[in-house]
PDB file as gemmi writes it, atoms N, CA and C in Angstrom:
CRYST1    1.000    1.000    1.000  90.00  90.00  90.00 P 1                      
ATOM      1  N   UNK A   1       0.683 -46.279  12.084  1.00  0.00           N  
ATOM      2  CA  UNK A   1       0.842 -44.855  12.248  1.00  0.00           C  
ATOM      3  C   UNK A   1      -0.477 -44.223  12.655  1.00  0.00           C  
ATOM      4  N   UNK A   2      -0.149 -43.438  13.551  1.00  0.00           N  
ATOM      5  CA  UNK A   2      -1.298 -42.359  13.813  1.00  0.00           C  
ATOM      6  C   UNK A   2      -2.099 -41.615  12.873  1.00  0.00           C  
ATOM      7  N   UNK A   3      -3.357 -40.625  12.827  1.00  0.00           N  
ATOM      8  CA  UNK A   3      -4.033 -40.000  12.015  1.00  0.00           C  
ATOM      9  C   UNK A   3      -3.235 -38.883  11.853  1.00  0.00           C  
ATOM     10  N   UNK A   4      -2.475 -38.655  13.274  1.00  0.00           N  
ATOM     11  CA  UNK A   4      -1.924 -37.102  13.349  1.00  0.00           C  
ATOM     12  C   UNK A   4      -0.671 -37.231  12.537  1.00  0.00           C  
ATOM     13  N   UNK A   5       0.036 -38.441  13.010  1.00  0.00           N  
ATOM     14  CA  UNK A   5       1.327 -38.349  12.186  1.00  0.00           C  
ATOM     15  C   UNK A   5       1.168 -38.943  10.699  1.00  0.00           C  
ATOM     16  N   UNK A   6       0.291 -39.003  10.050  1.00  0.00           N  
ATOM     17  CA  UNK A   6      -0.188 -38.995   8.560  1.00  0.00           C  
ATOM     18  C   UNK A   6      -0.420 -37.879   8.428  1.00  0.00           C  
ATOM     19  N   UNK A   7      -1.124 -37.078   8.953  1.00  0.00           N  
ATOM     20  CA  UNK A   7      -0.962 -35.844   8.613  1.00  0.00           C  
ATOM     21  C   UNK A   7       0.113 -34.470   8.861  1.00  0.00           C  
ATOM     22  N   UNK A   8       1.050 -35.130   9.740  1.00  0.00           N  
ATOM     23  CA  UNK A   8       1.905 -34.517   9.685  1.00  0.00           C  
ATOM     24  C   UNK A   8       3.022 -34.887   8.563  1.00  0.00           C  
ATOM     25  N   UNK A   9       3.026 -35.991   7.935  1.00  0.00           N  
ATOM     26  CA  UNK A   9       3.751 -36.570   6.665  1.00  0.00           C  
ATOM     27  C   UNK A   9       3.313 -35.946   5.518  1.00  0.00           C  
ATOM     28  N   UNK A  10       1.852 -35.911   5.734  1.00  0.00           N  
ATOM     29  CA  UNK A  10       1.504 -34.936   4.347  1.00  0.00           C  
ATOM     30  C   UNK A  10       2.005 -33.977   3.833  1.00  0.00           C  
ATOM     31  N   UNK A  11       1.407 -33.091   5.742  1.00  0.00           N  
ATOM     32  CA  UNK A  11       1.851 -31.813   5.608  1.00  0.00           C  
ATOM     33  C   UNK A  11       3.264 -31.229   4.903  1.00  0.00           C  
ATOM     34  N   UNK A  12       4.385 -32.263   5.632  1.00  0.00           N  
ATOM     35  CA  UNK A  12       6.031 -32.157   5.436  1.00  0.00           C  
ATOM     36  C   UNK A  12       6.259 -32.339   4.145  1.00  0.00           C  
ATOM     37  N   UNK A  13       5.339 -33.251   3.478  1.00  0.00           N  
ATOM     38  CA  UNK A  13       5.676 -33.561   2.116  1.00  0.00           C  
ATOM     39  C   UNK A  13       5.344 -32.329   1.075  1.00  0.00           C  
ATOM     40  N   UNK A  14       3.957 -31.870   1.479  1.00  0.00           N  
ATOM     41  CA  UNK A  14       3.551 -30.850   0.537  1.00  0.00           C  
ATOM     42  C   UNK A  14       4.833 -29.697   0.823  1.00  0.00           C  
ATOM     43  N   UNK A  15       4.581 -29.332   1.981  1.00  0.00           N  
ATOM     44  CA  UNK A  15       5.686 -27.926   2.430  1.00  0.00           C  
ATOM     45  C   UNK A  15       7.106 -28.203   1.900  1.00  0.00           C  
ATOM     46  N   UNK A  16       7.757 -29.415   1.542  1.00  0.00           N  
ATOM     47  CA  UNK A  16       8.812 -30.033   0.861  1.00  0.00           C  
ATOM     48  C   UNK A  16       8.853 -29.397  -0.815  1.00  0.00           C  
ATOM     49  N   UNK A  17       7.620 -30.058  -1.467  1.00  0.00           N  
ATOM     50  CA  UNK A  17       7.530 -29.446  -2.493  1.00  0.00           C  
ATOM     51  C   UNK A  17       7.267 -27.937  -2.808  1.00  0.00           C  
ATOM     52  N   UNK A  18       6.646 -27.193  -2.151  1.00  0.00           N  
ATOM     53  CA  UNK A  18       6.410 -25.843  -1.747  1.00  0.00           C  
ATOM     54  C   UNK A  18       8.057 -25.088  -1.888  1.00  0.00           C  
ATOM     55  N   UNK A  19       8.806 -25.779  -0.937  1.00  0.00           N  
ATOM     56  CA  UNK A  19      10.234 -25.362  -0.887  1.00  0.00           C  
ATOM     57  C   UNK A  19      10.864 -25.540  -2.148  1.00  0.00           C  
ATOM     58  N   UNK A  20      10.773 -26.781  -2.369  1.00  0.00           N  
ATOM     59  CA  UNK A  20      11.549 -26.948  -4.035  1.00  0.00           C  
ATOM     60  C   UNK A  20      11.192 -25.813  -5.326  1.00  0.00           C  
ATOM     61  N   UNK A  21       9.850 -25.869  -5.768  1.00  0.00           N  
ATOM     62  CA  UNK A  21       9.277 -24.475  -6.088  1.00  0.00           C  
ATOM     63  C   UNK A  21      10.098 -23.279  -5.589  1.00  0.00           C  
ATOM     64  N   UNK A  22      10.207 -23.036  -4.487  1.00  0.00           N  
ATOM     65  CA  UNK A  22      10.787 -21.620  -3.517  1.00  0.00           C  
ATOM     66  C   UNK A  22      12.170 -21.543  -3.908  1.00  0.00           C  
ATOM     67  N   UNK A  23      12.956 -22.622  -4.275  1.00  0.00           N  
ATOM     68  CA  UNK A  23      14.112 -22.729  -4.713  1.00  0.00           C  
ATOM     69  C   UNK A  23      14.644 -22.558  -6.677  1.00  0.00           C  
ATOM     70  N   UNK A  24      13.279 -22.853  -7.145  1.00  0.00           N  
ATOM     71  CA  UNK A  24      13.446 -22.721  -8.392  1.00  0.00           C  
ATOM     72  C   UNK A  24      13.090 -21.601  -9.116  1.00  0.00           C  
ATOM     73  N   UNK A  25      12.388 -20.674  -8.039  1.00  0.00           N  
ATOM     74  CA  UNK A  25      12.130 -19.720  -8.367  1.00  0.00           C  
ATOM     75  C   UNK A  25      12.896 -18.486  -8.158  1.00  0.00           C  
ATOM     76  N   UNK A  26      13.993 -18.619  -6.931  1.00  0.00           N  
ATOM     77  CA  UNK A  26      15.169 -17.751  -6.115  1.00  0.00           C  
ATOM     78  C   UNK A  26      15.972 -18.347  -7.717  1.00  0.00           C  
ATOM     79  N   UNK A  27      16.286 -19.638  -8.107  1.00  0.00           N  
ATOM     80  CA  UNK A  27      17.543 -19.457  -8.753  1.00  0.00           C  
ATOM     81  C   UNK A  27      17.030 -18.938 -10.078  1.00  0.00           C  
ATOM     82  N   UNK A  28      15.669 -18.715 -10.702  1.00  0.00           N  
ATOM     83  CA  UNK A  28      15.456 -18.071 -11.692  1.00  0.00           C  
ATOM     84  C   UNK A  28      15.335 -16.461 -12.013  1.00  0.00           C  
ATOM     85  N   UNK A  29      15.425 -15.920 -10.877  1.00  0.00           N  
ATOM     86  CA  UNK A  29      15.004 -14.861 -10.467  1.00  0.00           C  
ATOM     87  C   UNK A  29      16.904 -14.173 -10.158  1.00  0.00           C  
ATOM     88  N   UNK A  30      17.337 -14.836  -9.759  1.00  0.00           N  
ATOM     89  CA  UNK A  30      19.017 -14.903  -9.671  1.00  0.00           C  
ATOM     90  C   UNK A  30      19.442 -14.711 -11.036  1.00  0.00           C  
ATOM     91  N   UNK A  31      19.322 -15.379 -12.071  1.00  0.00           N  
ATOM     92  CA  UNK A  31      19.870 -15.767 -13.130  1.00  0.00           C  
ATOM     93  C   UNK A  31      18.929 -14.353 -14.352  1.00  0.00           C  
ATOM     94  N   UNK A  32      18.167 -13.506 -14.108  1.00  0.00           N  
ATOM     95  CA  UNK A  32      17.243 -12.628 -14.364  1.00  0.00           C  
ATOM     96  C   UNK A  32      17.921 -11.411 -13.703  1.00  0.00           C  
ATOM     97  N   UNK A  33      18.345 -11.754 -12.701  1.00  0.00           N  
ATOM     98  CA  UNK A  33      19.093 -10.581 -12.152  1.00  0.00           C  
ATOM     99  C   UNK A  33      20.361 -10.631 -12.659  1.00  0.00           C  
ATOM    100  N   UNK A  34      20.793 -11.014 -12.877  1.00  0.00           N  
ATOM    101  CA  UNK A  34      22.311 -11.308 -13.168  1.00  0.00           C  
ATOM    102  C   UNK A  34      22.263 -10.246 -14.971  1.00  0.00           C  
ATOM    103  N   UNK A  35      21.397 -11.003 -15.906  1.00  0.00           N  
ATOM    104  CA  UNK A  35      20.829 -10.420 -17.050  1.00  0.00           C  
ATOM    105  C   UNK A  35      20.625  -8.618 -16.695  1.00  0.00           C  
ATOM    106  N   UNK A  36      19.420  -8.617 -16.013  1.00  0.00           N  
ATOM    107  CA  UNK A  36      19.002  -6.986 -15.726  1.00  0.00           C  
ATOM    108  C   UNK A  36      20.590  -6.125 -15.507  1.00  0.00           C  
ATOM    109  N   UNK A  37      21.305  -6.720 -14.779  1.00  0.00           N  
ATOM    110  CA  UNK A  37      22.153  -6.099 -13.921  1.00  0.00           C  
ATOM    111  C   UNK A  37      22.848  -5.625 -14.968  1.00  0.00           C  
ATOM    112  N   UNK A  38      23.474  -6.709 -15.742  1.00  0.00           N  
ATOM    113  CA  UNK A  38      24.571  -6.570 -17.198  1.00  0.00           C  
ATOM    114  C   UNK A  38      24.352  -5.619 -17.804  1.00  0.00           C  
ATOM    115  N   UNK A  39      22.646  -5.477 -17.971  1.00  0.00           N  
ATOM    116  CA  UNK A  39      21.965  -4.365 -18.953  1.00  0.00           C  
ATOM    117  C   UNK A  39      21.776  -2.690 -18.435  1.00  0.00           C  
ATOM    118  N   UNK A  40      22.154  -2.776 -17.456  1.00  0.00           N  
ATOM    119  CA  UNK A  40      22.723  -1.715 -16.892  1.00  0.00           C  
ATOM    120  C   UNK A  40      21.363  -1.018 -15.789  1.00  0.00           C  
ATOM    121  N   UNK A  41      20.574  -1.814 -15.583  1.00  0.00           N  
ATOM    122  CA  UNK A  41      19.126  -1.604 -14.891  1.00  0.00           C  
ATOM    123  C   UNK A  41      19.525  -1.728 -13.178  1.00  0.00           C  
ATOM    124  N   UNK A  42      20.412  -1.003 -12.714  1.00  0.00           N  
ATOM    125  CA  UNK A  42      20.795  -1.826 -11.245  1.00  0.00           C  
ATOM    126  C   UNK A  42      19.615  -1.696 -10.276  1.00  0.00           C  
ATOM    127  N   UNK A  43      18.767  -0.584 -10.258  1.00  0.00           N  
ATOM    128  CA  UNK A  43      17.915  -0.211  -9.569  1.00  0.00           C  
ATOM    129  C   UNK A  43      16.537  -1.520  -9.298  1.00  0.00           C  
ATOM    130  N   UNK A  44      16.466  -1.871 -10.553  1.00  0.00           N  
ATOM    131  CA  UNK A  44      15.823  -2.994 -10.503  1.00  0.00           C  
ATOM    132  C   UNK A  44      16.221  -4.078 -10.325  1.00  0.00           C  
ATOM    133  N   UNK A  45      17.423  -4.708 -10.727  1.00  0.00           N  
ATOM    134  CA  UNK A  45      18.744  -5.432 -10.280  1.00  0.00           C  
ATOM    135  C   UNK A  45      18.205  -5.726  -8.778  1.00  0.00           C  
ATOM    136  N   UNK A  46      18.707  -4.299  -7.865  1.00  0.00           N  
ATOM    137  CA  UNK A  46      18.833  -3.984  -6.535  1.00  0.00           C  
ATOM    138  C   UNK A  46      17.308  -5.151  -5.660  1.00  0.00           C  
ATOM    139  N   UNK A  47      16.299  -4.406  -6.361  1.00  0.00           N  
ATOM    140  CA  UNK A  47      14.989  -4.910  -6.282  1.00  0.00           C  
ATOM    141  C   UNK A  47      15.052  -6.509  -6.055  1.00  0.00           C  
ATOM    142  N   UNK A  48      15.120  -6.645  -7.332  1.00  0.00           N  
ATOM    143  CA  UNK A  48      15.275  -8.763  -7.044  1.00  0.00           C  
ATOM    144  C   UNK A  48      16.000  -9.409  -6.184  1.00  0.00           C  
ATOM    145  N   UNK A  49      17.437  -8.394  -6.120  1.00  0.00           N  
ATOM    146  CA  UNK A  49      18.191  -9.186  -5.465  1.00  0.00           C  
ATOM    147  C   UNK A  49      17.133  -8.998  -3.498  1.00  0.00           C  
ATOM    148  N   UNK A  50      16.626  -7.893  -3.100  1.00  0.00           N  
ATOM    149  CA  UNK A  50      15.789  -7.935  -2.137  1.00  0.00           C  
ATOM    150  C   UNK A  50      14.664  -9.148  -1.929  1.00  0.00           C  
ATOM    151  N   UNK A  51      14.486  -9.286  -3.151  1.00  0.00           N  
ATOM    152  CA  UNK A  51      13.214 -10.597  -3.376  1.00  0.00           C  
ATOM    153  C   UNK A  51      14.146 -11.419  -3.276  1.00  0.00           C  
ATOM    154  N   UNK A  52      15.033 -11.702  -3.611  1.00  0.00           N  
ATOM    155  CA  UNK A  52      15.543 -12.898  -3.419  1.00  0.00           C  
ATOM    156  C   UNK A  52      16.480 -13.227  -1.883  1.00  0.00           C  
ATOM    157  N   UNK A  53      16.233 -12.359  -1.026  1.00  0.00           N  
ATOM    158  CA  UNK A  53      16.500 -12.394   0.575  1.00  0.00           C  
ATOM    159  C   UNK A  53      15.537 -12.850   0.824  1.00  0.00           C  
ATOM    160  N   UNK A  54      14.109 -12.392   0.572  1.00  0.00           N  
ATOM    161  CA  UNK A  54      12.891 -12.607   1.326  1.00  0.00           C  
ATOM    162  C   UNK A  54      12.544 -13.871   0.837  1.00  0.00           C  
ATOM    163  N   UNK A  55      12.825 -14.240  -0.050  1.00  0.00           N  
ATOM    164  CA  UNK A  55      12.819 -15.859  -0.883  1.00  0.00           C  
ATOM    165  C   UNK A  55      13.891 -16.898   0.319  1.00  0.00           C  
ATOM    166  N   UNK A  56      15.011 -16.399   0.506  1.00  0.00           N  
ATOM    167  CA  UNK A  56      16.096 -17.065   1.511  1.00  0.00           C  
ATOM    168  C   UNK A  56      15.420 -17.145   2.742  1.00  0.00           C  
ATOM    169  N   UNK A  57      15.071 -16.034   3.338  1.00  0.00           N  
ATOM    170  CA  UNK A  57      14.347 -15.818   4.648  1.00  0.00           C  
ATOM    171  C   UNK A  57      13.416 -17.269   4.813  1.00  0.00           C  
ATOM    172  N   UNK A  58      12.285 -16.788   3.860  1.00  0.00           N  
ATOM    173  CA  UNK A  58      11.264 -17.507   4.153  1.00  0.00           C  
ATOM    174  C   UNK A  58      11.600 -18.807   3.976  1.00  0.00           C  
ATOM    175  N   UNK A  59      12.562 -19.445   3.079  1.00  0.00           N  
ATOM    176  CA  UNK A  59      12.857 -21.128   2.293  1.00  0.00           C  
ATOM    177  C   UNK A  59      13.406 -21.514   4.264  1.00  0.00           C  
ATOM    178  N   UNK A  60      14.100 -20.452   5.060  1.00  0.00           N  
ATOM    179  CA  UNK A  60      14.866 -21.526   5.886  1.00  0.00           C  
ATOM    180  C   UNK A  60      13.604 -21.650   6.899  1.00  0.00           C  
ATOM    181  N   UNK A  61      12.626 -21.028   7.062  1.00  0.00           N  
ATOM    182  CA  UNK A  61      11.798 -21.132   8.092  1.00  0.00           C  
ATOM    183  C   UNK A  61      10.986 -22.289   7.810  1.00  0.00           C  
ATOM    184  N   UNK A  62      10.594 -22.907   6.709  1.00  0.00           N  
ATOM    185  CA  UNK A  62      10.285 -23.683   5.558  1.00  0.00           C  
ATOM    186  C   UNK A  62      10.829 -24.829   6.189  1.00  0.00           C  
ATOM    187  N   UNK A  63      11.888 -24.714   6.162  1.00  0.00           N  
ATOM    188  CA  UNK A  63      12.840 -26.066   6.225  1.00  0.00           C  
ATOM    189  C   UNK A  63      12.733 -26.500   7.478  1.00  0.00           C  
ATOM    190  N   UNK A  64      13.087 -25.285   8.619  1.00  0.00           N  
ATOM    191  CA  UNK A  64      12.220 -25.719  10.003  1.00  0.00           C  
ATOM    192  C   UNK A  64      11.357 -26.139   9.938  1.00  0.00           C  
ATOM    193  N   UNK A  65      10.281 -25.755   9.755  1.00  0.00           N  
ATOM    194  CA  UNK A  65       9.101 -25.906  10.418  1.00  0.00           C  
ATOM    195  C   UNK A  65       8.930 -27.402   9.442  1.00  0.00           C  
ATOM    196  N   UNK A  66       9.578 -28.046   8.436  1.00  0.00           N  
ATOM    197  CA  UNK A  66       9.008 -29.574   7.645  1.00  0.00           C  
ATOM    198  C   UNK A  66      10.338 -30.278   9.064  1.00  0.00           C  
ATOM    199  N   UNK A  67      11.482 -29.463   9.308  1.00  0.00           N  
ATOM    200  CA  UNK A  67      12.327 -30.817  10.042  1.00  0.00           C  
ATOM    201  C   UNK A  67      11.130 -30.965  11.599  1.00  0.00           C  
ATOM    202  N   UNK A  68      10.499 -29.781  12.074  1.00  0.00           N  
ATOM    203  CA  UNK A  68       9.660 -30.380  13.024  1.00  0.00           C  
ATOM    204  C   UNK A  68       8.737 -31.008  12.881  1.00  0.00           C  
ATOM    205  N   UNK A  69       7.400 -30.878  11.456  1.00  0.00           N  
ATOM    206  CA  UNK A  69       6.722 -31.908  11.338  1.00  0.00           C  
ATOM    207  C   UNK A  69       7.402 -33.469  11.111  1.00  0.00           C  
ATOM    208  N   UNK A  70       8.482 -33.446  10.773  1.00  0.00           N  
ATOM    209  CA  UNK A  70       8.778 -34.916  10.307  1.00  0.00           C  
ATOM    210  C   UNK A  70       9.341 -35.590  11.080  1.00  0.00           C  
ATOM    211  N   UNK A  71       9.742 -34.296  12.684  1.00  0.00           N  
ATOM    212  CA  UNK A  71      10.205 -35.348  13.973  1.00  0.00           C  
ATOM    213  C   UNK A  71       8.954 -35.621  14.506  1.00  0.00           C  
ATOM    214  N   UNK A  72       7.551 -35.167  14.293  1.00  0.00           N  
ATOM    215  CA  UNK A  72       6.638 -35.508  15.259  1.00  0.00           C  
ATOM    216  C   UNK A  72       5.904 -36.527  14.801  1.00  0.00           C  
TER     217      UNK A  72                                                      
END                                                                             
């Protein structure tokens, strides 16, 4: 293997775990909202559930950009 494509394995690997994190943190933040919401807080409710788009957003660009390091 190349220097570049070792470092593009790295890279994919770290940004892999990065994502997993990104995922455990959307479903904790889900499960927090779900709580707030019950408690009658929707406004803040409203809030997370926004963080948790921008959590979606960013996880799929994530996922691109590791399926292109790991074709190169």
């Amino acid at each position: 293997m190349s220097r570049n494509s070792d470092s593009s394995i790295i890279t994919a690997d770290a940004l892999t775990l990065l994502l997993h994190n990104q995922h455990a943190l959307g479903a904790a933040i889900e499960e927090i909202t779900h709580w707030i919401s019950g408690a009658g807080a929707d406004t803040v409710a409203d809030n997370a559930v926004a963080a948790l788009e921008t959590l979606d957003i960013n996880a799929k660009a994530i996922a691109k950009a590791i399926m292109r390091l790991r074709q190169s």
